[in-house]
C-alpha positions in Angstrom: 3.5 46.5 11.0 4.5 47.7 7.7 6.9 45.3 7.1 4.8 42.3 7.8 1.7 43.8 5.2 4.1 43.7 2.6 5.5 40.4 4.0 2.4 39.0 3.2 1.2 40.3 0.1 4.7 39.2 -1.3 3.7 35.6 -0.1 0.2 35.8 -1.2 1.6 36.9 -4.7 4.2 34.3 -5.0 1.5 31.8 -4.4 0.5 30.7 -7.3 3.8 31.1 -9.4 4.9 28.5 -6.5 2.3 26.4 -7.2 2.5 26.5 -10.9 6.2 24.8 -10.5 4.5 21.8 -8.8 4.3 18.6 -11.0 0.7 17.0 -12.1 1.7 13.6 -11.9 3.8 12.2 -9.0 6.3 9.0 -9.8 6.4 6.9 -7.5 9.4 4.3 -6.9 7.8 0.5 -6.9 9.2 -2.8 -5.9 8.8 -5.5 -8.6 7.4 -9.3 -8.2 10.6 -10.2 -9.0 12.7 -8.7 -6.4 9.7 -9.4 -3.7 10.0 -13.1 -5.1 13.9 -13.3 -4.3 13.5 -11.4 -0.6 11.0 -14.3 -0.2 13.1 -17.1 -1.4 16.6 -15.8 0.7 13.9 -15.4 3.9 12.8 -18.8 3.8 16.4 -20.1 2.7 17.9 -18.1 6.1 15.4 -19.8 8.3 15.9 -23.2 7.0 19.7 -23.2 7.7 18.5 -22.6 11.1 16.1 -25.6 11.1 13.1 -22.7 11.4 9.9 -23.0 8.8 8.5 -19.8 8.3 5.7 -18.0 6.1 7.1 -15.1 4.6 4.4 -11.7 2.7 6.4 -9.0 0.8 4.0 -6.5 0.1 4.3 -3.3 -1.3 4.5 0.4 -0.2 0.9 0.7 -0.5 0.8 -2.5 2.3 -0.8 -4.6 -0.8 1.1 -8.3 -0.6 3.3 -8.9 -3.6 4.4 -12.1 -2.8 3.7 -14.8 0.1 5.2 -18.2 0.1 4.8 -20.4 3.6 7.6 -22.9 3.9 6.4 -26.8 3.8 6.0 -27.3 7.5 5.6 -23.7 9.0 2.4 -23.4 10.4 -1.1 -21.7 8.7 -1.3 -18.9 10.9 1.6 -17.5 9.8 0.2 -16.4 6.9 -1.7 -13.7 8.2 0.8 -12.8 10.8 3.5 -12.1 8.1 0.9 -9.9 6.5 0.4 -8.1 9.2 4.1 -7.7 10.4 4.7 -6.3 6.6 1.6 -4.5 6.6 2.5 -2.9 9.8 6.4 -2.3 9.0 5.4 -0.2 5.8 2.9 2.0 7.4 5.1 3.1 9.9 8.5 2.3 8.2 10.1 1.2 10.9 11.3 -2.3 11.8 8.5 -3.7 14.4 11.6 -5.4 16.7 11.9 -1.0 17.4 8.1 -0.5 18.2 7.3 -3.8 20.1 6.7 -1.8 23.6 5.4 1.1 21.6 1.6 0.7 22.3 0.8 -0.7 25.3 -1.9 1.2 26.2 -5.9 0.1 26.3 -7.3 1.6 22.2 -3.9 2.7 21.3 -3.0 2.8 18.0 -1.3 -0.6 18.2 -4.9 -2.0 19.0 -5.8 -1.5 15.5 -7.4 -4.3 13.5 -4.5 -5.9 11.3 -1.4 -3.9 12.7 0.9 -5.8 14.5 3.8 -4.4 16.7 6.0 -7.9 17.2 9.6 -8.6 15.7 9.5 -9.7 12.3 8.6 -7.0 10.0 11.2 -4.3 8.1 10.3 -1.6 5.7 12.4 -2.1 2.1 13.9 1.4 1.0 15.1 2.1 -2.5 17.2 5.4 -3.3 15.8 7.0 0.0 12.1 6.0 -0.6 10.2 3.3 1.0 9.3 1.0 -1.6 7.4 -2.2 0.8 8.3 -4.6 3.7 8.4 -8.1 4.4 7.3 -9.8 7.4 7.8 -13.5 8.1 6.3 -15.5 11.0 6.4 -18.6 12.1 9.9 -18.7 14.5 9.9 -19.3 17.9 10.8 -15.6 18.7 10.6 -12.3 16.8 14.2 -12.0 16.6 14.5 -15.3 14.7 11.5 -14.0 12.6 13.3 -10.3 12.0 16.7 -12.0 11.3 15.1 -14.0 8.4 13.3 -10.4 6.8 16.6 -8.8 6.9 18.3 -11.9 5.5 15.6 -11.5 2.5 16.2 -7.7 2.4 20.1 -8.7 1.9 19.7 -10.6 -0.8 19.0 -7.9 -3.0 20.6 -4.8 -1.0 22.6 -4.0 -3.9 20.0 -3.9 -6.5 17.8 -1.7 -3.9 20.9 0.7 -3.6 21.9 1.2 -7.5 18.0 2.2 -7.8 17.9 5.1 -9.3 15.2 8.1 -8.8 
């Protein structure tokens, strides 16, 4: 019984000198226009080798788009879907191919105005810290639509990994 007083007057002491070591401003790692413009172009660019028009949002880690560019002929709606799908992929970071049978149940999470759990959506990391996600809609299946994200991802894979913290 002893023990565990003294325990915890240690830890109630060391309290504030513990908190007194934590930073007042937090820096966060952020993805530029620039390197959400060229995921967008290599996404699009993938897709159309396969004869596939797609829309394609890269939004931040925040879920705020940074960039959407919709190929000539891919259809309207999949400009809100590849919100969504990038959206979605951020706030959770996980790719959406992994959380498609996730939440199936009546007001599950995945019934959730603007979250959408279908293949097409990947979360960008930087130096270990989630940094946005594309989506991109407008294939015929979700694994056409997810192959195109991770092409766009690709293209700067390098840059992403020689981030510094």
């Amino acid at each position: 019984m002893r023990k565990t007083s003294l325990a915890l007057c240690l830890a109630i002491l060391a309290a504030p000198v513990l908190a007194a070591d934590l930073p007042v401003i937090v820096k966060i790692p952020r993805l530029t226009v620039e390197a959400s413009e060229k995921i967008a172009q290599a996404a699009i660019a993938a897709c159309r080798k396969e004869g596939i028009q797609i829309g394609v949002t890269v939004v931040d880690r925040s879920g705020d788009p940074m960039v959407f560019m919709r190929d000539t002929l891919a259809p309207k709606v999949s400009i809100e879907i590849s919100r969504q799908k990038a959206f979605t992929a951020v706030n959770f970071n996980a790719p959406l191919s992994s959380m498609e049978d996730r939440f199936t149940k009546p007001f599950s999470v995945g019934k959730v105005d603007g979250l959408i759990f279908s293949a097409g959506g990947l979360p960008i990391e930087a130096a270990g810290n989630i940094v946005g996600a594309v989506g991109v809609s407008g294939a015929a299946t979700g694994e056409q639509d997810e192959a195109c994200a991770k092409a766009g991802v690709e293209s700067i894979r390098m840059d992403l990994e020689m981030a510094g913290p």
